[in-house]
Residue frames as qw, qx, qy, qz and C-alpha x, y, z in Angstrom:
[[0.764, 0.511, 0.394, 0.022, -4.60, -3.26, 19.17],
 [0.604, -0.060, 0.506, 0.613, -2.15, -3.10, 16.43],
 [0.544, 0.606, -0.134, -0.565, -2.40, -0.57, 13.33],
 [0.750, 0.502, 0.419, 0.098, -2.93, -2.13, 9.68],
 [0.036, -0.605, 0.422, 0.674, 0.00, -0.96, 7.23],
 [0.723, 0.637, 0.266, -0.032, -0.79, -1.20, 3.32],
 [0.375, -0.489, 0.482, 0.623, 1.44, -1.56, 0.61],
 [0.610, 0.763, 0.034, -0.211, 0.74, -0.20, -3.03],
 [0.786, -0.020, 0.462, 0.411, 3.75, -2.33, -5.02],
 [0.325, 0.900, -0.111, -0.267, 5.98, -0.48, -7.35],
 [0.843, 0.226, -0.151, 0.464, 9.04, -1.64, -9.37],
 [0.320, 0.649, -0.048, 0.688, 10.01, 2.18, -8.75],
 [0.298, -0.267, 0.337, -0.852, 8.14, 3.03, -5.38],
 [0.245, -0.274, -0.906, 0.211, 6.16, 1.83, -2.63],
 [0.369, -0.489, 0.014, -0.790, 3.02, 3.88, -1.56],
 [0.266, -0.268, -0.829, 0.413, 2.18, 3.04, 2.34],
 [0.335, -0.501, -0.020, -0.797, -0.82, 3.86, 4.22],
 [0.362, -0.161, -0.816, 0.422, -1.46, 2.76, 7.67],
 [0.410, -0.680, -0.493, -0.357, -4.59, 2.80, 9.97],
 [0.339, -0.635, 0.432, -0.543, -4.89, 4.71, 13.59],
 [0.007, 0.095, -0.938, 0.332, -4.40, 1.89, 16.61],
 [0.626, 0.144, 0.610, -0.463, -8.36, 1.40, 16.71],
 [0.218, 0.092, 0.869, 0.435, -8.24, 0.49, 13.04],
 [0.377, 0.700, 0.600, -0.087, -10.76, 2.79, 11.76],
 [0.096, 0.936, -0.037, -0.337, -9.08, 5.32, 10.26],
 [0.715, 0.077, 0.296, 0.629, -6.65, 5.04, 7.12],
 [0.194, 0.940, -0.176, -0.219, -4.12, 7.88, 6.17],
 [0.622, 0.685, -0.270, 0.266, -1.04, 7.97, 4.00],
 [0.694, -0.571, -0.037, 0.437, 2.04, 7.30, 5.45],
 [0.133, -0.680, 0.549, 0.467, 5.02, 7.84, 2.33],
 [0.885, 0.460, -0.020, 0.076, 6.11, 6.32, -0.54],
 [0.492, -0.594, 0.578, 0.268, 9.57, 4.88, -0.27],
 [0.536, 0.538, -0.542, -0.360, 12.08, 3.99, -3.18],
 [0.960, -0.085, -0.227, -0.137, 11.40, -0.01, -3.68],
 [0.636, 0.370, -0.554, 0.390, 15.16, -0.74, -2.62],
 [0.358, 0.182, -0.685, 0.608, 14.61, 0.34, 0.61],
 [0.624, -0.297, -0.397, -0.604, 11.55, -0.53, 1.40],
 [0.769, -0.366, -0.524, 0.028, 12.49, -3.39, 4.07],
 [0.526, -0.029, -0.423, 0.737, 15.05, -1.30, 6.00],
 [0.365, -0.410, -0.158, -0.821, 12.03, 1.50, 5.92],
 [0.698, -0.244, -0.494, -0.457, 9.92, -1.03, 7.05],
 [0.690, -0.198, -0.519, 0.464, 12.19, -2.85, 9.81],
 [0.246, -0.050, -0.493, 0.833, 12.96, 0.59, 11.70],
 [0.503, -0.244, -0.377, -0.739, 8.91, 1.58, 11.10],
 [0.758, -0.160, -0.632, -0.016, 8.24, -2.02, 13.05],
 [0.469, -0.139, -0.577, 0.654, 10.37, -0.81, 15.99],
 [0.066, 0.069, 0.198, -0.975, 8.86, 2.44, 16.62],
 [0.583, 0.053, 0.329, -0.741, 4.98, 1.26, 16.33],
 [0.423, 0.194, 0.882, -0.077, 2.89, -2.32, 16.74],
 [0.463, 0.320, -0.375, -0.737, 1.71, -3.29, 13.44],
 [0.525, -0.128, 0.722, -0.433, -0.33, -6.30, 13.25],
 [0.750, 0.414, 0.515, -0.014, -1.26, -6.99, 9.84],
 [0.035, -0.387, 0.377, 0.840, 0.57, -6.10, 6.26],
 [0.692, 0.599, 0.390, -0.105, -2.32, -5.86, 3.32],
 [0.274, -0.327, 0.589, 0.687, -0.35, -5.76, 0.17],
 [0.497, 0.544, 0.020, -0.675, -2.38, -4.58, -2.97],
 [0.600, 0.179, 0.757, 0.185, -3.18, -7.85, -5.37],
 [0.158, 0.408, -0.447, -0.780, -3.29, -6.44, -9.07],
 [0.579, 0.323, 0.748, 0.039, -5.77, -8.49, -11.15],
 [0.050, 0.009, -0.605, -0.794, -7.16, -8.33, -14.55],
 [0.541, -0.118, 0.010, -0.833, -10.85, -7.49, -15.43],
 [0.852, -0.032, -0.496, -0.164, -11.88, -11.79, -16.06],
 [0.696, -0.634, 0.278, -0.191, -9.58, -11.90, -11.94],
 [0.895, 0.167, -0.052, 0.410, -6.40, -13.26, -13.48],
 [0.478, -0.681, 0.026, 0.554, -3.26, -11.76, -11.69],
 [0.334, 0.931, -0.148, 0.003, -1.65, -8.74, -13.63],
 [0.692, 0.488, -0.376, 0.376, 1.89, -8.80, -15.43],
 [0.091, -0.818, 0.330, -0.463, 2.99, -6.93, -12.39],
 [0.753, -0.556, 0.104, -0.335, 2.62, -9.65, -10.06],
 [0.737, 0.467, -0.288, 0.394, 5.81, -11.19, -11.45],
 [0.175, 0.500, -0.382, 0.757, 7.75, -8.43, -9.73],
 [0.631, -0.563, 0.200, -0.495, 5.29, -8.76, -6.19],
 [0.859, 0.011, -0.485, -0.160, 6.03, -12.07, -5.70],
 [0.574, 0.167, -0.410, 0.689, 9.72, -12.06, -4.56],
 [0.045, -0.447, 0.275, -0.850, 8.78, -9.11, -2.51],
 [0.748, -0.356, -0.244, -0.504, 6.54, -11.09, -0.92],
 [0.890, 0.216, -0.343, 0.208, 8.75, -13.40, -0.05],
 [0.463, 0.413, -0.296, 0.726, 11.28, -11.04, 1.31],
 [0.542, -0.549, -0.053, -0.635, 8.62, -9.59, 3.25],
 [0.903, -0.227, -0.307, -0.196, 7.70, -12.83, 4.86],
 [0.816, 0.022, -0.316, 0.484, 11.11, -14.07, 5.92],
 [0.197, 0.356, -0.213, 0.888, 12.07, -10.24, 7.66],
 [0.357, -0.191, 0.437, -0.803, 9.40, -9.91, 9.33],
 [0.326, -0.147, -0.931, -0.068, 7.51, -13.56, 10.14],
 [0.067, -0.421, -0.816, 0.390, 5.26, -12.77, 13.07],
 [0.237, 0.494, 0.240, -0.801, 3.50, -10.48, 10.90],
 [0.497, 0.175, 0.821, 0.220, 1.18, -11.79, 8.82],
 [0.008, -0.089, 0.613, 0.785, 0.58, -10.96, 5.00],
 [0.430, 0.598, 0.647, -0.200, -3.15, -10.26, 3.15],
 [0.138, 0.044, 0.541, 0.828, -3.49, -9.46, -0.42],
 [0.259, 0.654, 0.399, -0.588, -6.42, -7.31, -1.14],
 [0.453, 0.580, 0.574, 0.359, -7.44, -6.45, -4.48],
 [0.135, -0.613, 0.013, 0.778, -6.33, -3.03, -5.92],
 [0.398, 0.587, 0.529, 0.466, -8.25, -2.68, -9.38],
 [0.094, 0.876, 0.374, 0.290, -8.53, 0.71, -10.11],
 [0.459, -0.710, -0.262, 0.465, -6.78, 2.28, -7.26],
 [0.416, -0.082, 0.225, 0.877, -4.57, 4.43, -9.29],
 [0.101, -0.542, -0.438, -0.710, -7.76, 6.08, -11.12],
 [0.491, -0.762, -0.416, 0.076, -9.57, 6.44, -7.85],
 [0.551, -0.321, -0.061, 0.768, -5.89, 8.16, -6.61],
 [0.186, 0.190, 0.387, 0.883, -5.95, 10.46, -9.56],
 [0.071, 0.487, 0.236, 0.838, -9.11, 11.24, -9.22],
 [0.523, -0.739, -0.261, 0.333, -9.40, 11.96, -5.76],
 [0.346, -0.281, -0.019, 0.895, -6.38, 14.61, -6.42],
 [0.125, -0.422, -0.309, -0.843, -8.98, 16.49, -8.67],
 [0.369, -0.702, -0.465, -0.395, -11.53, 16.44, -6.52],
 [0.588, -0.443, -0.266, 0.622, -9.17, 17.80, -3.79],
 [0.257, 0.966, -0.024, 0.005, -8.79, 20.65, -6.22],
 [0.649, -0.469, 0.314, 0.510, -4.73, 19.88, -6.24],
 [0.045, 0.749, -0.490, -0.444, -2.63, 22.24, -8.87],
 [0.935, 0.354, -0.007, -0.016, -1.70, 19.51, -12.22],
 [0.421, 0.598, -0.653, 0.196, 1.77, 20.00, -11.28],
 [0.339, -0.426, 0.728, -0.417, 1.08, 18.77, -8.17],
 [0.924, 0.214, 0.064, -0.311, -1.67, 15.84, -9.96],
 [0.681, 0.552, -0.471, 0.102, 1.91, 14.81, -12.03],
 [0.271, -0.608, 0.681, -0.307, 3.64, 13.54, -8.54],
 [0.638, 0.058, -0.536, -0.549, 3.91, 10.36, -8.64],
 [0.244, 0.291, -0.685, 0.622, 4.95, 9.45, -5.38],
 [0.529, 0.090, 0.297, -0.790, 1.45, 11.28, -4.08],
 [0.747, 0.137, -0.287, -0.584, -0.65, 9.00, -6.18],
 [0.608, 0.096, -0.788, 0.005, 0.96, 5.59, -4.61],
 [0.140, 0.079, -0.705, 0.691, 0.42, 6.88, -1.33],
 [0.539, 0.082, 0.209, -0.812, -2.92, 7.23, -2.08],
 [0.722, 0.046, -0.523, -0.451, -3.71, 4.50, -3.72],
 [0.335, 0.003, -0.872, 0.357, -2.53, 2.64, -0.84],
 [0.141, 0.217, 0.768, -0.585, -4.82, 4.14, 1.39],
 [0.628, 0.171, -0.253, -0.715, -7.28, 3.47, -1.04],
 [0.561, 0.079, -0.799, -0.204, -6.70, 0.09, -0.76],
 [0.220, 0.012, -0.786, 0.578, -6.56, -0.21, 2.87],
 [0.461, 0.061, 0.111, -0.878, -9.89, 1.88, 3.01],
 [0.672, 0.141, -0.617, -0.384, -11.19, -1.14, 0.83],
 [0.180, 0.285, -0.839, 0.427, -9.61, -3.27, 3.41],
 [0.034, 0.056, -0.635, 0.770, -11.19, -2.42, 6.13],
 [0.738, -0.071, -0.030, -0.671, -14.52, -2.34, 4.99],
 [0.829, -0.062, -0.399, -0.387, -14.39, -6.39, 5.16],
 [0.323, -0.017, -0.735, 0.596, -12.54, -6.73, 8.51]]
């Protein structure tokens, strides 16, 4: 069986989080700068069987897509066409950032270390994927 990789969209950054091979476990992977995100991705692909990408769906509270999704689209896209025999799910990601944040307090993490923002996409990804997985 394949692992599940998540993707927490940034213009700036990408936060990934990917599941163990039985697909019950999500952990962070990394957050990568958005530009090189597919060449991340492509040498990621070679070195371990992934089998599904979930890609975090922004929404507004009333479930209309957020401004952001502008900017997801195309990446979508780009996605798709690089890597075809792996298919795409969008997953709802309301909140994830608060949930990130405040998961680093309740870690007890340092506020310089709370200000990272890097840490806080990589969680939120496997916040999403956590989400995921509950309805697979």
């Amino acid at each position: 069986m394949g692992r599940i990789l998540a993707i927490d969209y940034g213009v700036k950054r990408i936060g990934l989080a990917v599941t163990d091979e039985m697909r019950m476990i999500a952990f962070g992977l990394t957050t990568v700068p958005t530009p090189e995100i597919i060449a991340y991705l492509a040498d990621y692909f070679q070195n371990e069987k992934v089998e599904l990408i979930v890609v975090g769906e922004p929404k507004q509270m009333d479930n209309s897509a957020s401004e952001s999704e502008v900017h997801i689209k195309p990446f979508l896209e780009k996605l798709a066409e690089k890597f075809p025999a792996i298919p795409i799910k969008r997953h709802d990601e309301r909140f994830t950032s608060k949930m990130a944040f405040q998961t680093m307090l309740d870690g007890g993490m340092k506020k310089k270390q709370r200000k990272n923002k890097a840490l806080i996409d990589e969680i939120s990804a496997t916040i999403i994927l956590q989400d995921f997985l509950k309805t697979v």
